[in-house]
C-alpha positions in Angstrom: 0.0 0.0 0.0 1.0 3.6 -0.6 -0.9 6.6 -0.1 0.0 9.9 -1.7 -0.8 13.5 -1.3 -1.6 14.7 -5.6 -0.7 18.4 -6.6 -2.9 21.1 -4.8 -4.7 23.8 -6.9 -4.1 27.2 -5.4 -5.9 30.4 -6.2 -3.1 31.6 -8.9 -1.5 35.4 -8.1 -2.0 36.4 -11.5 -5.5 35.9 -11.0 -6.1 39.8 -10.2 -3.6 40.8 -12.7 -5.9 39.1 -15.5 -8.3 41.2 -13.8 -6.9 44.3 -14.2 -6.6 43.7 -17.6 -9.8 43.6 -19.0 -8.5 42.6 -22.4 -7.4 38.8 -21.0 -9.2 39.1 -17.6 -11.7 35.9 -19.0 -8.6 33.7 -19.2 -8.4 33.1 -16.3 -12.0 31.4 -15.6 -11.1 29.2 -18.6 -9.6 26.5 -16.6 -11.9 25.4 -14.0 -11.4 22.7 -11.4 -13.7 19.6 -10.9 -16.1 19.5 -7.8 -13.5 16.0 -6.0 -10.3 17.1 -7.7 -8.6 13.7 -6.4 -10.9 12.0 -8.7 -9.0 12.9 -12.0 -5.8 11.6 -10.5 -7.6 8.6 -9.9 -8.9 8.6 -13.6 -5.4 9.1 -14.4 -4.3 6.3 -12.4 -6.5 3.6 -13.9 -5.7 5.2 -17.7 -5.2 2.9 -20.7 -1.9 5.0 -21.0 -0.8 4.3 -17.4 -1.4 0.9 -17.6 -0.1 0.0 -20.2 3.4 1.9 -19.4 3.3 -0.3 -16.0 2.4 -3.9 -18.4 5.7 -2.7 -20.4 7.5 -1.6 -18.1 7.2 -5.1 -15.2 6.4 -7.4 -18.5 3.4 -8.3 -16.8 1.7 -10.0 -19.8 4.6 -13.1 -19.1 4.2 -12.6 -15.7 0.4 -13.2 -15.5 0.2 -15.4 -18.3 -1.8 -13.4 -20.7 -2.0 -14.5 -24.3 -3.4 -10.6 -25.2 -2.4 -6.8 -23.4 -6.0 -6.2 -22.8 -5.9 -9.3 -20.3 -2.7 -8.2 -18.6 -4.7 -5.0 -18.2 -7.4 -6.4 -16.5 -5.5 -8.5 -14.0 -3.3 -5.6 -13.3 -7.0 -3.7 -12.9 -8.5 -6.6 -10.5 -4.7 -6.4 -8.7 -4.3 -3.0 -7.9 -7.1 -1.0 -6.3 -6.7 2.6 -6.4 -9.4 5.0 -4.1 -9.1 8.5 -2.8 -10.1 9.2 0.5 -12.1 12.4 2.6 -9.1 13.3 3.8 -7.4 13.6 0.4 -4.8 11.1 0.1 -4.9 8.9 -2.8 -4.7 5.1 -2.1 -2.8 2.3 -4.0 -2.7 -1.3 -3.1 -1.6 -3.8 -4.8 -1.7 -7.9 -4.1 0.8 -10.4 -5.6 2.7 -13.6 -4.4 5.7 -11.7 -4.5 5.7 -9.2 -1.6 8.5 -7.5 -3.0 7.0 -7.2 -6.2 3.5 -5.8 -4.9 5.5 -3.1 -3.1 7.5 -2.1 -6.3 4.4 -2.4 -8.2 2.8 -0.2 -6.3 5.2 2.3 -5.9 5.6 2.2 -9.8 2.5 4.0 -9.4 3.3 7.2 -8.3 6.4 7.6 -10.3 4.5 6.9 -14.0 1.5 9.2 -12.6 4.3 12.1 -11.8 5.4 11.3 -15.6 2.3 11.3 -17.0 1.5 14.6 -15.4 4.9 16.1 -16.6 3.3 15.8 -19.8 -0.1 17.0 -19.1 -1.2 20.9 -18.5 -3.8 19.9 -15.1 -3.8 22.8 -12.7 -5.0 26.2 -13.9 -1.9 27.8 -13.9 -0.7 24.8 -16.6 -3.5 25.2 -18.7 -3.0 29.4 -18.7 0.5 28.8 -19.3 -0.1 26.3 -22.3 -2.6 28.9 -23.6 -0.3 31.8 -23.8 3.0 29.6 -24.9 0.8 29.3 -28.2 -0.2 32.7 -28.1 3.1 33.9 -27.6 5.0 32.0 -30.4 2.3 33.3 -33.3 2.7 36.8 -32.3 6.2 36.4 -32.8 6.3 35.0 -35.7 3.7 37.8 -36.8 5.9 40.4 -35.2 9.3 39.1 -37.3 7.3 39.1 -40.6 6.0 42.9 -39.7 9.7 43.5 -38.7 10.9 42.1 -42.1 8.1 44.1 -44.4 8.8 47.6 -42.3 12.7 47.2 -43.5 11.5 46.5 -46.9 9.6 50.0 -46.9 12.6 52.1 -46.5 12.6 55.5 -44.8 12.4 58.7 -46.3 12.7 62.1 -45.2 8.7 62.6 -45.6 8.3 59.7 -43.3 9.9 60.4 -40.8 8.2 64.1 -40.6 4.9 62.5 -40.4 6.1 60.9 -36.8 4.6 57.6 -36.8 6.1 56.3 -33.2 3.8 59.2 -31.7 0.7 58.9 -34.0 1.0 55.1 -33.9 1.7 54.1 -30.7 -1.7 54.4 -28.9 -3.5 53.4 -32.1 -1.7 50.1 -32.2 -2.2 49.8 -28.2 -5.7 49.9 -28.7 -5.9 47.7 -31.9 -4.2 45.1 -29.5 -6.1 45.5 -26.9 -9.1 44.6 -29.4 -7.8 41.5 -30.4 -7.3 40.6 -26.6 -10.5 41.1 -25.7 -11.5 39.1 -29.0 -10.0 36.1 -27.5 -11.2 36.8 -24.1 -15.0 36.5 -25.5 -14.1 33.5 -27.8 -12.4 31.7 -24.8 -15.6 32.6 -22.7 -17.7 31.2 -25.5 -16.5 27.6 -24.6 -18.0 27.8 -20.8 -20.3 30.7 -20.6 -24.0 31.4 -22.6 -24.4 34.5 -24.4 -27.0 35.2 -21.3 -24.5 35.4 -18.9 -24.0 38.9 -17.4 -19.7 38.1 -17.6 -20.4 37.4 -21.5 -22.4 40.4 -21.8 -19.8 42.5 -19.8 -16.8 41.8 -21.8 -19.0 41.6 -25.5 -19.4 45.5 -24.4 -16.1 46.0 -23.5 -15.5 45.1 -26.7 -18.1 47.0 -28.5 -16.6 49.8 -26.6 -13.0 49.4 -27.9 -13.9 49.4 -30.8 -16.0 52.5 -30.6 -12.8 54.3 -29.6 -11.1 52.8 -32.3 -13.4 54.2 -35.2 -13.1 57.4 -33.4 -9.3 57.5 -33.2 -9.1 56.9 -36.8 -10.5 59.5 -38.7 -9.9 59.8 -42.4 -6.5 61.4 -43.1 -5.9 62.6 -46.0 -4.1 60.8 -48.6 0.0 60.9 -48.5 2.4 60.2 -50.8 2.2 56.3 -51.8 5.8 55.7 -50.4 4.7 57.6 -47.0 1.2 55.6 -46.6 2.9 52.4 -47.1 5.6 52.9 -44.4 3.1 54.6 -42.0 0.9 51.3 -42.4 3.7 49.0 -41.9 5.2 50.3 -39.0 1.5 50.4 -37.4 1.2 46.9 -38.0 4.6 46.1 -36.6 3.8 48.3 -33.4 0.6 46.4 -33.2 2.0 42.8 -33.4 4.9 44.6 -31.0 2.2 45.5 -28.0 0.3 41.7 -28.7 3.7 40.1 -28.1 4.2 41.8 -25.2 1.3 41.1 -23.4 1.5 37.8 -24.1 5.1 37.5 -23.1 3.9 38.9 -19.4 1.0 37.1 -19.1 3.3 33.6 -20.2 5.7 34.7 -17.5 2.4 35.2 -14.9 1.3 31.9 -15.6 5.0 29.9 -15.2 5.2 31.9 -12.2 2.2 30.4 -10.9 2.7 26.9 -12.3 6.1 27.0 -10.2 4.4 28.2 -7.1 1.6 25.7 -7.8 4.0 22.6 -8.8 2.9 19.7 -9.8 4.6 17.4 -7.4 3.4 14.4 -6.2 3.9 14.3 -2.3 4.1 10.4 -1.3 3.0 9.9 2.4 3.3 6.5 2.8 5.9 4.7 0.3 4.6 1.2 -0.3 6.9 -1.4 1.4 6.7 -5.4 1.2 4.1 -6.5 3.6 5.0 -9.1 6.6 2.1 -10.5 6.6 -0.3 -12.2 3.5 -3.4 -10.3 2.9 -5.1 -13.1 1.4 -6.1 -15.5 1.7 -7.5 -15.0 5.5 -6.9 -18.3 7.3 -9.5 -17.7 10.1 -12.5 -16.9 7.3 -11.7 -20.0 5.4 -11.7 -22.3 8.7 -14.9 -20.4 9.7 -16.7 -21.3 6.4 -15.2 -24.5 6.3 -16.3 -25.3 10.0 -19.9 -23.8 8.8 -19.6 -26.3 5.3 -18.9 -28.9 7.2 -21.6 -29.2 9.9 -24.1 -28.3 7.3 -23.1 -31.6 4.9 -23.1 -33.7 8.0 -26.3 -32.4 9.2 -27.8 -33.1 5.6 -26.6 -36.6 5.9 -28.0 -37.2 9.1 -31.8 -36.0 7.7 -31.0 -38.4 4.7 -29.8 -41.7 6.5 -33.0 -41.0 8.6 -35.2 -40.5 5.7 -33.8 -43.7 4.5 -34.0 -45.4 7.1 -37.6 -44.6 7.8 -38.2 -45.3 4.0 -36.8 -48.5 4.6 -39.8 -49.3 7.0 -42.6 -48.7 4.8 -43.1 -51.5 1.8 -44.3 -49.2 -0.4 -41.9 -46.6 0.6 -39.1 -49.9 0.3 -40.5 -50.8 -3.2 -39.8 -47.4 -4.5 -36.6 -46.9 -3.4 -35.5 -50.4 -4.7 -36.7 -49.4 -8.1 -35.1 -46.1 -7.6 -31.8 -48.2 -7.2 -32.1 -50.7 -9.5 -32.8 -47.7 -12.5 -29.6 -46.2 -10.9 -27.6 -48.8 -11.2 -28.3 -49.8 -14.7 -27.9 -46.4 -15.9 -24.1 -46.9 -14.5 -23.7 -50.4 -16.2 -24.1 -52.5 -13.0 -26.2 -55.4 -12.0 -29.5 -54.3 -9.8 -29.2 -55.2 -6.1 -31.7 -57.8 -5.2 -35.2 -57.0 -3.9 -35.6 -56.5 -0.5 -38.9 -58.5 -0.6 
């Protein structure tokens, strides 16, 4: 048996953050947690995927015989019961001849779940961070292709008159802030009706930005081609600039958390071989067998009486003689003689 305490969720620091930015406040509410968290680690321990690492990995399917993985699977399911308890803990016990083996069996538990969750984004910090890694590496990649077509532009003396860092700047801050919010309301989408007064806050926040963008934009008129198509370039590429770095502090947020969180297994109990067997139990079987034993004999006391009572009556006699002469012909024998 070992017993183990799984990863904790904790109410993530960058939680309030999110909230102050209204652009990827909804984020955050994305990932929520189950009602029993212990019962996903649970799920996890009695995966296909786990299992079938711990059949590899002990070369079970020689070890219990099984022609097929599926039936290595099942005795390993019928061998190893795994519950989570009130107060938390996660149990694992395991039953084989081999002591030793049950105890390393068991322990092998813990160690493929921690690997298993290596791989897996669980806690809400995880899933945030997962989120924005993906975020993060397409705005780059936008930003080095805006990058690449502003040098392309070239710069001329008309150009740089017309100031774009200052004109620019808050446009592209806003137009960023717009496609935050964007994602915000498409992540809440996935969890949230469009009834729901958080839906309908953030769908106006971003009826609102972009109100202010329409109004920030008002029809200039028409430069010089070269000018408009450096202006619009170097807008783009302080727009994918401001994404990327939102994403980039909101990334660092959530692997802040994830390390704070940590996945780590905490093992209370490490499973050690047993000194005693835990089945079979010697004092059931000699109760039942006790209990088996004086109900046969007590059964063949009421039939050597009915027999013997039988035996009495000649009509009773004459039955049971023809009862025992059809018996023994149906075994090939010769019939006993009549008792008459």
């Amino acid at each position: 048996t070992t017993k183990f305490l799984p990863p904790q969720q904790q109410q993530s620091a960058a939680a309030a953050m999110l909230q102050s930015l209204g652009a990827l406040g909804g984020l955050a509410g994305a990932a929520t947690g189950l009602k029993n968290p212990n019962d996903q680690f649970v799920s996890f321990l009695q995966s296909r995927t786990l299992q079938d690492t711990l059949v590899e990995r002990f070369k079970l399917m020689e070890r219990y015989e099984s022609e097929f993985q599926e039936d290595a699977r099942k005795t390993l399911s019928a061998s190893a019961r795994i519950s989570a308890s009130k107060d938390g803990l996660i149990t694992v016990d395991v039953d084989d001849h081999d002591p030793a083996f049950a105890a390393e069996l068991a322990n092998a538990h813990v160690q493929e779940l921690t690997l298993l969750l290596g791989r897996l984004a669980v806690t809400e910090a995880q899933q945030r961070r997962l989120f924005f890694e993906k975020q993060l590496a397409d705005a780059k990649t936008k930003l080095t292709q805006a990058e690449q077509a502003l040098q392309a532009s070239g710069v001329n003396i008309s150009a740089l008159k017309a100031n774009p860092e200052a004109a620019v700047a808050a446009l592209a801050q806003l137009q960023a802030s717009i496609t935050a919010q964007e994602v915000k309301v498409a992540t809440m989408r996935g969890y949230l009706t469009e009834s729901a007064p958080d839906f309908r806050q953030a769908l106006n926040e971003l009826n609102a930005l972009r109100t202010q963008l329409r109004r920030a934009e008002p029809p200039p008129p028409p430069p010089p081609r070269g000018d408009s198509d450096y202006v619009a370039k170097y807008r783009d590429f302080k727009y994918h600039e401001t994404l990327f770095e939102l994403f980039a502090k909101q990334y660092e947020l959530a692997r802040v958390d994830e390390s704070r969180e940590g996945a780590v297994i905490q093992v209370v109990d490490v499973a050690q071989a047993p000194e005693r067997k835990s089945k079979p139990k010697k004092a059931m079987i000699a109760v039942l067998a006790t209990l088996a034993s004086g109900f046969a004999l007590l059964l063949f006391v009421f039939v050597r009486q009915a027999l013997r009572n039988a035996a009495q009556d000649d009509e009773a006699a004459t039955k049971l003689h023809n009862l025992r002469a059809a018996w023994a012909r149906a075994l090939g024998r010769k019939a006993p003689a009549s008792a008459n």
